[in-house]
PyMOL Python script that loads the backbone (N, CA, C, O; Angstrom):
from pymol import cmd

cmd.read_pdbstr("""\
ATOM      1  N   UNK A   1       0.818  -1.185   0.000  1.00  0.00           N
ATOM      2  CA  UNK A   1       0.000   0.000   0.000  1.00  0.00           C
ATOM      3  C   UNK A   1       0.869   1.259   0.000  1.00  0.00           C
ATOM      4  O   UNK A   1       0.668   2.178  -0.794  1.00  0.00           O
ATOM      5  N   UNK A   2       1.863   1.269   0.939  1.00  0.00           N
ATOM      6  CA  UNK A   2       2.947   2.358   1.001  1.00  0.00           C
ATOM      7  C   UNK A   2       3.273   2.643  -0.721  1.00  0.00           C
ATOM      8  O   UNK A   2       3.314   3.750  -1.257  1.00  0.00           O
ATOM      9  N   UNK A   3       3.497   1.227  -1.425  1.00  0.00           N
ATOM     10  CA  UNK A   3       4.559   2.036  -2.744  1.00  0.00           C
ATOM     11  C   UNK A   3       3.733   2.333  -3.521  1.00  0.00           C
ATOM     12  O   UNK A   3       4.106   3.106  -4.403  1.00  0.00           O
ATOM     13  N   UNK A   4       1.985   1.777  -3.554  1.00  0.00           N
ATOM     14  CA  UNK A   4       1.062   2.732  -4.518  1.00  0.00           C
ATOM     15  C   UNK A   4       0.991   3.994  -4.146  1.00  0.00           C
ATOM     16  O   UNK A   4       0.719   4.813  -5.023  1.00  0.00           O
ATOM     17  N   UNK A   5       1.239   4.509  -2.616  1.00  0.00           N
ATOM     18  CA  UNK A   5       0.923   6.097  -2.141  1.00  0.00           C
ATOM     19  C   UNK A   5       1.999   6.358  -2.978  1.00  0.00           C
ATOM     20  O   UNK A   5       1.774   7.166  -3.879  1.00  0.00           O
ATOM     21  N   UNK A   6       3.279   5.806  -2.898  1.00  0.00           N
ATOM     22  CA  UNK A   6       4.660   6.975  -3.146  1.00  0.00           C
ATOM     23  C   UNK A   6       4.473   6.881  -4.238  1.00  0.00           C
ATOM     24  O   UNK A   6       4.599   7.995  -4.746  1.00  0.00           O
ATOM     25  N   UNK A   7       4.088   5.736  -5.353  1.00  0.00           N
ATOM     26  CA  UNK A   7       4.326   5.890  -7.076  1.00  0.00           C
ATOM     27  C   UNK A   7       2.914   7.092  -7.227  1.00  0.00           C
ATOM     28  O   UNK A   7       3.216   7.799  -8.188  1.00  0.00           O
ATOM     29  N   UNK A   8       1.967   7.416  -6.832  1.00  0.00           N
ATOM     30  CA  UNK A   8       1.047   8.150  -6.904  1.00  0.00           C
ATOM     31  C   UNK A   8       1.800   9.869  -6.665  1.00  0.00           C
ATOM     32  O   UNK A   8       1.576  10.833  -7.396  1.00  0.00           O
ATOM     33  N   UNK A   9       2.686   9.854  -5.475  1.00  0.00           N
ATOM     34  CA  UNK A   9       3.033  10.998  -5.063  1.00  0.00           C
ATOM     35  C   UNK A   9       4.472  11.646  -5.972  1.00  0.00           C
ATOM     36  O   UNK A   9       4.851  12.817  -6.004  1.00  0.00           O
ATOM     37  N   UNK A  10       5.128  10.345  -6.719  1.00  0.00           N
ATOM     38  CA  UNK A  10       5.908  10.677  -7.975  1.00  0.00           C
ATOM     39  C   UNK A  10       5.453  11.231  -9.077  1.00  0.00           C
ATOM     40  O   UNK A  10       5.847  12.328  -9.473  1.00  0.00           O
ATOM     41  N   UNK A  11       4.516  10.468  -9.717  1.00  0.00           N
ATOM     42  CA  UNK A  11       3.488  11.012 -10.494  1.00  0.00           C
ATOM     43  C   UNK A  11       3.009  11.971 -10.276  1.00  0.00           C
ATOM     44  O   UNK A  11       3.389  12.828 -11.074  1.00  0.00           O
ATOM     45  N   UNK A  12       2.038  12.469  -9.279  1.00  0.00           N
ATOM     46  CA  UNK A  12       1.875  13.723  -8.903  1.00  0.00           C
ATOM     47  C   UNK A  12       2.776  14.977  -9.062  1.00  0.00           C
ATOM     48  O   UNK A  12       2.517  16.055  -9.598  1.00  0.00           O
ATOM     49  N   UNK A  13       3.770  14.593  -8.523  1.00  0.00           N
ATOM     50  CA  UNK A  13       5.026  15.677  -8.660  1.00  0.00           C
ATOM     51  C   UNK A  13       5.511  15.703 -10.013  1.00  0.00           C
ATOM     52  O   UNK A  13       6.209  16.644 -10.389  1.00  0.00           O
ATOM     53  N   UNK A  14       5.173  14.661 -10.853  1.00  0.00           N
ATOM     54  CA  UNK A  14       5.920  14.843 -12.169  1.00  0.00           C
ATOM     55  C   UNK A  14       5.346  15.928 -13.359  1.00  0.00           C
ATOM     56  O   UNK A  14       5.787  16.842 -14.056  1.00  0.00           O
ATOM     57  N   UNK A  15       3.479  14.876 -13.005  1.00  0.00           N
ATOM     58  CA  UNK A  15       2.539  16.601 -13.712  1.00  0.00           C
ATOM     59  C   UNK A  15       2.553  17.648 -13.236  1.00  0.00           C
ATOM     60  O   UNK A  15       2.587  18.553 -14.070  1.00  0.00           O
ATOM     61  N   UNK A  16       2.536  18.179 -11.454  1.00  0.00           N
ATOM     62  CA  UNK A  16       3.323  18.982 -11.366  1.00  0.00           C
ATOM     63  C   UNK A  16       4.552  20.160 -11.745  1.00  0.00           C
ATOM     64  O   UNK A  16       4.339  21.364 -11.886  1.00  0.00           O
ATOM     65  N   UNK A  17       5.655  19.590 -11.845  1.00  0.00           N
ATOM     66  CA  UNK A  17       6.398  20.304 -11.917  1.00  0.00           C
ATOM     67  C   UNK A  17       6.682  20.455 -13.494  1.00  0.00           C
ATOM     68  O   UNK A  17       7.451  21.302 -13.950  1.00  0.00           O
ATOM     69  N   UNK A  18       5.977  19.543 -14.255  1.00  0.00           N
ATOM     70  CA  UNK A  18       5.842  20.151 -15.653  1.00  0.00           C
ATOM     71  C   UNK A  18       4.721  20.890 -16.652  1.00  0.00           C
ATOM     72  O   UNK A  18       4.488  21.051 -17.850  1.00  0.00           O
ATOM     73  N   UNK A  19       4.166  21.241 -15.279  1.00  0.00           N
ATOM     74  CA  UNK A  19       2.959  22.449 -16.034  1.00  0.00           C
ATOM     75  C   UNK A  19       3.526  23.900 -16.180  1.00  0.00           C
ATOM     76  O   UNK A  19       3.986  24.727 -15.393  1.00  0.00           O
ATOM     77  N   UNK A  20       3.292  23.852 -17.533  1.00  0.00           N
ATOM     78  CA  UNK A  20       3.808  25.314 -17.653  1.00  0.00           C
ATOM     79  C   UNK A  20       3.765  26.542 -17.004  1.00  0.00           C
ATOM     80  O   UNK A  20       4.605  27.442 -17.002  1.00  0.00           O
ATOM     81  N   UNK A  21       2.452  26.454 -16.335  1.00  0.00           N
ATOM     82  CA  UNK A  21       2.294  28.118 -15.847  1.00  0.00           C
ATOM     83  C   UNK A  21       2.467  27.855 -14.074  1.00  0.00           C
ATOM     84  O   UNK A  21       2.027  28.744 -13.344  1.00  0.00           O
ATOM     85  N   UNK A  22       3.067  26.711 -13.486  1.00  0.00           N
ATOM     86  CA  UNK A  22       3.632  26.077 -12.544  1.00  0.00           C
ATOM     87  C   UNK A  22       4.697  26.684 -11.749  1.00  0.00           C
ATOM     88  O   UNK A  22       5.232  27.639 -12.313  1.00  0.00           O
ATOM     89  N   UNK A  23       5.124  26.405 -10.659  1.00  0.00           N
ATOM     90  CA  UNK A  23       6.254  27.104 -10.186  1.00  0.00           C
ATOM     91  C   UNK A  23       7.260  26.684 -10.673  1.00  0.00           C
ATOM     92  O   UNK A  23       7.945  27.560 -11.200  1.00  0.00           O
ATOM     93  N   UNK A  24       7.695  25.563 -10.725  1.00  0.00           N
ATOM     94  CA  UNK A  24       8.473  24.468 -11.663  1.00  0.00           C
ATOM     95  C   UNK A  24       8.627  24.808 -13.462  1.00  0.00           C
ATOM     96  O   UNK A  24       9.538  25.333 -14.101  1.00  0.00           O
ATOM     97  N   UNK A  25       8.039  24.557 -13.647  1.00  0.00           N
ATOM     98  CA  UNK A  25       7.952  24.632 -14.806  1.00  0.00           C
ATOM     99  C   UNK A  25       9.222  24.480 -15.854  1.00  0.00           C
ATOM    100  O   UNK A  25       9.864  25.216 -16.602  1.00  0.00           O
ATOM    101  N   UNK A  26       9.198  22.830 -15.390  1.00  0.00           N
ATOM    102  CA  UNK A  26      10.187  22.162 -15.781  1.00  0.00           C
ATOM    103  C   UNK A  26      10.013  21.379 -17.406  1.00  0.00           C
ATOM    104  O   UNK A  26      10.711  20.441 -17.791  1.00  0.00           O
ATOM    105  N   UNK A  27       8.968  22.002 -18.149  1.00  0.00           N
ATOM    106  CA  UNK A  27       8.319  21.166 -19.237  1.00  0.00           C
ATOM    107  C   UNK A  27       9.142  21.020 -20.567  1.00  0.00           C
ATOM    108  O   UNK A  27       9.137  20.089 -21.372  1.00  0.00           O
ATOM    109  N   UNK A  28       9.993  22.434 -20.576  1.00  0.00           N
ATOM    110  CA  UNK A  28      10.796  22.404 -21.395  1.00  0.00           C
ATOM    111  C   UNK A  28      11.789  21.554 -21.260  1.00  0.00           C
ATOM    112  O   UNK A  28      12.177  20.872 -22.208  1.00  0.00           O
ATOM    113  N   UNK A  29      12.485  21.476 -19.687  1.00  0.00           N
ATOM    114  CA  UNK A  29      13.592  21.053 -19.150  1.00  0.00           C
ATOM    115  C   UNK A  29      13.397  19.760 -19.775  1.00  0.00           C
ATOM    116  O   UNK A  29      14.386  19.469 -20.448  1.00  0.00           O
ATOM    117  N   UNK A  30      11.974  18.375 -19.820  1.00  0.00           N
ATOM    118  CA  UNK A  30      11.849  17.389 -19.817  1.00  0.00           C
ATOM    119  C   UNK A  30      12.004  17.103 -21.083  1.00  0.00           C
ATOM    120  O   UNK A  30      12.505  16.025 -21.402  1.00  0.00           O
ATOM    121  N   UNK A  31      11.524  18.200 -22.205  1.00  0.00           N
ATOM    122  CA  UNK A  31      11.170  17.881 -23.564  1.00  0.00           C
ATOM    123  C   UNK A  31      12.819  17.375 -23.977  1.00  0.00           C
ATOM    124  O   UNK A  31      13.208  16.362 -24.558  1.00  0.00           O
ATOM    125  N   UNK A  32      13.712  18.759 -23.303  1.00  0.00           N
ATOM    126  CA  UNK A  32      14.936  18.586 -24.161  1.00  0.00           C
ATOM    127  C   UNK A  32      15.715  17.341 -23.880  1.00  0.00           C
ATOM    128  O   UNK A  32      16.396  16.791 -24.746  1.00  0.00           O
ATOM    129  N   UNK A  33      15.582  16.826 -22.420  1.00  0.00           N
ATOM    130  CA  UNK A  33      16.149  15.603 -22.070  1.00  0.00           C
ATOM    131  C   UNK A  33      15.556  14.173 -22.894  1.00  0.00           C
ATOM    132  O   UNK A  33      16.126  13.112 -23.147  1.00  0.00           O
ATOM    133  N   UNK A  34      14.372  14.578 -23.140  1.00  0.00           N
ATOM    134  CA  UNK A  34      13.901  13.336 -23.558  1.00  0.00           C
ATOM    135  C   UNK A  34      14.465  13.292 -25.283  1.00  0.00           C
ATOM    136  O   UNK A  34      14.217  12.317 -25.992  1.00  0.00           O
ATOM    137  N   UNK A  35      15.023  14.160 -25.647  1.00  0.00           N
ATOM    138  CA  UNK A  35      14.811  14.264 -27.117  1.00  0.00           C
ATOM    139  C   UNK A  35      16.185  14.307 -27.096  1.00  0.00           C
ATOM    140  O   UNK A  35      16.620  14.319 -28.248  1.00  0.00           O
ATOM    141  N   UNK A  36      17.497  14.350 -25.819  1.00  0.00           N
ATOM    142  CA  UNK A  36      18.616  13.964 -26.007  1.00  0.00           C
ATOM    143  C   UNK A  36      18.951  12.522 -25.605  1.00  0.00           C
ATOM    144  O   UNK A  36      19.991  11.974 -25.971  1.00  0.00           O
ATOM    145  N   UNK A  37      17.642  11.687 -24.518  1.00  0.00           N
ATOM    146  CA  UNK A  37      18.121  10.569 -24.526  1.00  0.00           C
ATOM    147  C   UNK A  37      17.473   9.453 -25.783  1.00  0.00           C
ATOM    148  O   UNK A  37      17.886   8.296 -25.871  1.00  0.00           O
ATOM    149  N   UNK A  38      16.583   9.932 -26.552  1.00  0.00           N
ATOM    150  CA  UNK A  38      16.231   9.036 -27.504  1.00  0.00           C
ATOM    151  C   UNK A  38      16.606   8.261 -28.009  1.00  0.00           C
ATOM    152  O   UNK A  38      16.117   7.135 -28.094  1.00  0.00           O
ATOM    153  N   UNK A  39      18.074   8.859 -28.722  1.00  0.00           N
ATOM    154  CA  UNK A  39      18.479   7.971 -29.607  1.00  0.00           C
ATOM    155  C   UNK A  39      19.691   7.128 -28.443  1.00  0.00           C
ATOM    156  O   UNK A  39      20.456   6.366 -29.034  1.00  0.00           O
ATOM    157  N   UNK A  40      19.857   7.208 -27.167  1.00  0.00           N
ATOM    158  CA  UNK A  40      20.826   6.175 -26.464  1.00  0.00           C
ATOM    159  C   UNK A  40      19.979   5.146 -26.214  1.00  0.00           C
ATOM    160  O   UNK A  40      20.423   4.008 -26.059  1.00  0.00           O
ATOM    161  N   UNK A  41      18.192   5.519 -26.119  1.00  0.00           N
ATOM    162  CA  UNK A  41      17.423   4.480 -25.432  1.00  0.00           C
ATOM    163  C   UNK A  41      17.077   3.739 -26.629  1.00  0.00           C
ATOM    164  O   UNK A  41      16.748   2.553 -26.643  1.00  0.00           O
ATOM    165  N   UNK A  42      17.134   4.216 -27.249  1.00  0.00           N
ATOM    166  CA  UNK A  42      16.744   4.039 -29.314  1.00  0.00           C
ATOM    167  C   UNK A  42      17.701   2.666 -29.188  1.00  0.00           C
ATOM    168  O   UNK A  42      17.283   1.531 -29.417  1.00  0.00           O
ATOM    169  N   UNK A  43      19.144   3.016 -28.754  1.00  0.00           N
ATOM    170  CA  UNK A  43      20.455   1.894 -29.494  1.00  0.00           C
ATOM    171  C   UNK A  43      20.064   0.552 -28.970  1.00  0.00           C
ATOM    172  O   UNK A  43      19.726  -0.488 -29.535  1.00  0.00           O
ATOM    173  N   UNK A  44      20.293   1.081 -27.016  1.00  0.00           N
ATOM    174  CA  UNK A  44      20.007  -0.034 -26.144  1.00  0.00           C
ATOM    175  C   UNK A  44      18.814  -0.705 -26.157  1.00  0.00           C
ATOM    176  O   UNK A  44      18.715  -1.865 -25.757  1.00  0.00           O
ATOM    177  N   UNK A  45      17.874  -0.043 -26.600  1.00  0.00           N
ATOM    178  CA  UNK A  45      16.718  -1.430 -27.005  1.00  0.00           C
ATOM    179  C   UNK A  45      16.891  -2.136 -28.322  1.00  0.00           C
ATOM    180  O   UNK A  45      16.771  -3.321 -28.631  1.00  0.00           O
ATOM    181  N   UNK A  46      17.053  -1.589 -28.669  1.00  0.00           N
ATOM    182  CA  UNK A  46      18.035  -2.326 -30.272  1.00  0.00           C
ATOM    183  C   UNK A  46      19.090  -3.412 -29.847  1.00  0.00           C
ATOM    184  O   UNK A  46      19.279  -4.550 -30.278  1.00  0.00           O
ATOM    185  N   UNK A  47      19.625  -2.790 -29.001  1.00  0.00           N
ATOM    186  CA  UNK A  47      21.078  -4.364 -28.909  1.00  0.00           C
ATOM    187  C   UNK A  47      19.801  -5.316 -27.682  1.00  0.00           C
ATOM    188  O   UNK A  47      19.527  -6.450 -28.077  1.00  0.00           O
ATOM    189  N   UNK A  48      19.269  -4.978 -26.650  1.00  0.00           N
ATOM    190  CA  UNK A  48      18.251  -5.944 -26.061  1.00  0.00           C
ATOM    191  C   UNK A  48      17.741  -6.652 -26.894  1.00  0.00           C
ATOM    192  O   UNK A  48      18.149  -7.807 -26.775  1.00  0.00           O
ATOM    193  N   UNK A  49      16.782  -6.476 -27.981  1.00  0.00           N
ATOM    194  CA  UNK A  49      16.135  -7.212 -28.931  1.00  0.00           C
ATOM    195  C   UNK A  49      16.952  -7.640 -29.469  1.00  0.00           C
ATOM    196  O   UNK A  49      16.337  -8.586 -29.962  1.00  0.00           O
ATOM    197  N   UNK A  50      18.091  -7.762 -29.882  1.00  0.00           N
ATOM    198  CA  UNK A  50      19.067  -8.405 -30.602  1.00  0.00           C
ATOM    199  C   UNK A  50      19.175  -9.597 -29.694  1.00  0.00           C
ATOM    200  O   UNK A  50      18.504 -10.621 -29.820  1.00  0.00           O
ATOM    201  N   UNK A  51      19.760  -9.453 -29.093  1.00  0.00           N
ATOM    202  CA  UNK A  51      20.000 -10.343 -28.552  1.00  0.00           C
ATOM    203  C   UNK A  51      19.004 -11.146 -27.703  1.00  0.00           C
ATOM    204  O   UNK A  51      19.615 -11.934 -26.981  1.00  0.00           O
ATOM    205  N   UNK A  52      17.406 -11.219 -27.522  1.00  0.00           N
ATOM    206  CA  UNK A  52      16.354 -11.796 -27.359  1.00  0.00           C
ATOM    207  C   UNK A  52      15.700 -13.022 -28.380  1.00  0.00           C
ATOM    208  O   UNK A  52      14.959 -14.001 -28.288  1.00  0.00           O
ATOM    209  N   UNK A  53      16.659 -12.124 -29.629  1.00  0.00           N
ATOM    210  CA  UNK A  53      15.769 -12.960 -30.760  1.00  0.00           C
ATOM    211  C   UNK A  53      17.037 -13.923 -31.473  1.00  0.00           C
ATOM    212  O   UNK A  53      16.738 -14.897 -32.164  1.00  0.00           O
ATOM    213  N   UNK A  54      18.269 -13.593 -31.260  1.00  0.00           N
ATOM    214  CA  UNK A  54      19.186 -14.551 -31.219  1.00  0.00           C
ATOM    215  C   UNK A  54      19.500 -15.763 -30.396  1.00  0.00           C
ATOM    216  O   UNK A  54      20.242 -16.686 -30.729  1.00  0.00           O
ATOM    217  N   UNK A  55      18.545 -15.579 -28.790  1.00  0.00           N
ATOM    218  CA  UNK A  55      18.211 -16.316 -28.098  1.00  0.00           C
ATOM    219  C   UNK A  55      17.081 -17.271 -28.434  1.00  0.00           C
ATOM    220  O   UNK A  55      17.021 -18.500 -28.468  1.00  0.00           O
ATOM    221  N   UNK A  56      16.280 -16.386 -28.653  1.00  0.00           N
ATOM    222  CA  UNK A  56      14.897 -17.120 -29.375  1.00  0.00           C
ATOM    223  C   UNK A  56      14.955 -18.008 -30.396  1.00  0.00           C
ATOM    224  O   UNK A  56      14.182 -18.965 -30.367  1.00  0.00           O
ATOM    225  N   UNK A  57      15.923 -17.849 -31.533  1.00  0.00           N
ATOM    226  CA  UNK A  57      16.108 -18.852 -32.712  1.00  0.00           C
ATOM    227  C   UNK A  57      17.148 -20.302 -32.085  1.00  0.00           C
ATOM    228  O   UNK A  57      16.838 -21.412 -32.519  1.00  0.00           O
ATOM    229  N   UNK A  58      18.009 -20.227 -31.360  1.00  0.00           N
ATOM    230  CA  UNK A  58      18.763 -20.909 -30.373  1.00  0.00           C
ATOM    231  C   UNK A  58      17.847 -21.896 -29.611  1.00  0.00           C
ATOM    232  O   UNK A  58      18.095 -23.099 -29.696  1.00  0.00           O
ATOM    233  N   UNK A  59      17.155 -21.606 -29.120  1.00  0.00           N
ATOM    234  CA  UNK A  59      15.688 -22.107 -28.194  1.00  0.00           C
ATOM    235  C   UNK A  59      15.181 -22.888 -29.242  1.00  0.00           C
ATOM    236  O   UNK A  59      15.239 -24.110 -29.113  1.00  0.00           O
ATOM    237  N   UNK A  60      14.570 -22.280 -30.513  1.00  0.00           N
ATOM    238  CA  UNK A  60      13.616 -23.419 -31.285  1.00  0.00           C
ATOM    239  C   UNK A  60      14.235 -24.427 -32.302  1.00  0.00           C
ATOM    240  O   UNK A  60      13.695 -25.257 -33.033  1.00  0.00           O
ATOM    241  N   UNK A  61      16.296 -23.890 -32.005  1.00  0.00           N
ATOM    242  CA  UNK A  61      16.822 -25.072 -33.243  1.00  0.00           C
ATOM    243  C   UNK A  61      17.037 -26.096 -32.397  1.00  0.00           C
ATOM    244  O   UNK A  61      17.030 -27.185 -32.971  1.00  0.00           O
ATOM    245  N   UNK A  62      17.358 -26.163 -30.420  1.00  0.00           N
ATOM    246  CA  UNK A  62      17.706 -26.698 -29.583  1.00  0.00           C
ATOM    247  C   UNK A  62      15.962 -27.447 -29.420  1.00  0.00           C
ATOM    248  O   UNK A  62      15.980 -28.662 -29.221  1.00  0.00           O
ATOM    249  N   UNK A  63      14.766 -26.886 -29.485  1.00  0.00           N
ATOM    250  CA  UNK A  63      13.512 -27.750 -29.125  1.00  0.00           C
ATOM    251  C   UNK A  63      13.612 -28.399 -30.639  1.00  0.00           C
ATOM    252  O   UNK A  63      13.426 -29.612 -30.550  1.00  0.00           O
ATOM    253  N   UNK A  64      13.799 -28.064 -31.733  1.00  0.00           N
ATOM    254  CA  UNK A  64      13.670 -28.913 -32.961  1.00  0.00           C
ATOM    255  C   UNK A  64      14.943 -30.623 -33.032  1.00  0.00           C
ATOM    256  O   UNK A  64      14.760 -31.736 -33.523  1.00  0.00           O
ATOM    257  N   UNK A  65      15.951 -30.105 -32.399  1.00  0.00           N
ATOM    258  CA  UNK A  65      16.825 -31.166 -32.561  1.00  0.00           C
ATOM    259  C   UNK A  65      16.171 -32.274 -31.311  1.00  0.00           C
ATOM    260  O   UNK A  65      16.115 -33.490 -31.495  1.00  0.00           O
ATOM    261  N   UNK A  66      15.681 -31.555 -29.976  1.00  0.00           N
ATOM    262  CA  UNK A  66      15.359 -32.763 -29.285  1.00  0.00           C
ATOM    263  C   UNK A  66      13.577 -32.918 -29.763  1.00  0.00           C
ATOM    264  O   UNK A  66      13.158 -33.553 -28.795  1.00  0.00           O
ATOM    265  N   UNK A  67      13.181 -32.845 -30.063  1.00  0.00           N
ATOM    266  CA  UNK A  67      12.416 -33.046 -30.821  1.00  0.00           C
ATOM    267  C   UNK A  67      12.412 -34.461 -31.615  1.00  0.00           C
ATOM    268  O   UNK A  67      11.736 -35.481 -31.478  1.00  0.00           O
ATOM    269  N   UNK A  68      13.392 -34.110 -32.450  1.00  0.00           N
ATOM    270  CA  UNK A  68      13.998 -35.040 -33.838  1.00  0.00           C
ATOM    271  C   UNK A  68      14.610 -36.078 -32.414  1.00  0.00           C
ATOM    272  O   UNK A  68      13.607 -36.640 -31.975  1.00  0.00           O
ATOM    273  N   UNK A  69      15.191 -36.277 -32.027  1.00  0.00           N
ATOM    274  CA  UNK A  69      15.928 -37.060 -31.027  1.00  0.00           C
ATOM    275  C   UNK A  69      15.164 -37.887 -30.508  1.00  0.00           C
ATOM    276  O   UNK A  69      15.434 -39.084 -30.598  1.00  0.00           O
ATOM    277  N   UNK A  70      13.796 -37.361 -29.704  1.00  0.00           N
ATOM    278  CA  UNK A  70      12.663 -37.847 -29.852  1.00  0.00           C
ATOM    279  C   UNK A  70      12.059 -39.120 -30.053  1.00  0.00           C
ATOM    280  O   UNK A  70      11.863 -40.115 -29.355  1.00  0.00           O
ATOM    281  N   UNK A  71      11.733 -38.641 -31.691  1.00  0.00           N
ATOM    282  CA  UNK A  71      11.155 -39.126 -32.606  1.00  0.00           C
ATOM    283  C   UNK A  71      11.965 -40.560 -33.129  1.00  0.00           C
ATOM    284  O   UNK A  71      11.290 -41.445 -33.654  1.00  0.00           O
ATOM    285  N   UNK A  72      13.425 -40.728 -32.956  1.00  0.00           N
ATOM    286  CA  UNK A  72      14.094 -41.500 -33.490  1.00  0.00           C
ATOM    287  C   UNK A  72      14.032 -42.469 -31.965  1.00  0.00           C
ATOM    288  O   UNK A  72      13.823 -43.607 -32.385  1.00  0.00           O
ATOM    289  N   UNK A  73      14.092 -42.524 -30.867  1.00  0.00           N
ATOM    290  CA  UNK A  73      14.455 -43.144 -29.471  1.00  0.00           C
ATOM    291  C   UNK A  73      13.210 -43.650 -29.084  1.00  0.00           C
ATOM    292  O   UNK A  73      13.015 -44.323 -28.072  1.00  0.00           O
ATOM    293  N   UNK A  74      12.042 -43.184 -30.230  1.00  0.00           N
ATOM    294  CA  UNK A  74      10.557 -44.446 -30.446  1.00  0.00           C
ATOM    295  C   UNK A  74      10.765 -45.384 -31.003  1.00  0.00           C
ATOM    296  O   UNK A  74       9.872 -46.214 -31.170  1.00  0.00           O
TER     297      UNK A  74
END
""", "prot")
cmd.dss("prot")
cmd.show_as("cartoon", "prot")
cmd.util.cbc("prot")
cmd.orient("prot")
């Protein structure tokens, strides 16, 4: 119950402090950060999926061979 209050009271503070006519008025501050981390978050989900789906083809040549292994040890 505590970490729904605090994720509520993050949130809160986040629309907060990025309303423009706000004391904060941090909206710009967020735009420019987000539009300088794009392309790092852009790469690193790029090499994650890379390497998910190089896992993934690994997985179904390893279930296809025992599979086949299987099929022959009937």
């Amino acid at each position: 119950m505590f970490t729904i209050i605090l994720g509520l009271l993050f949130v809160g503070f986040t629309v907060f402090a990025c309303l423009p006519m706000g004391p904060l008025a941090w909206g710009d501050d967020v735009i420019s950060f987000l539009k300088g981390c794009a392309p790092v978050l852009s790469a690193l989900f790029g090499f994650i999926c890379f390497f998910i789906g190089a896992a993934d083809i690994k997985d179904k040549k390893e279930a296809k061979k025992e599979e086949e292994e299987a099929e022959e040890n009937k």
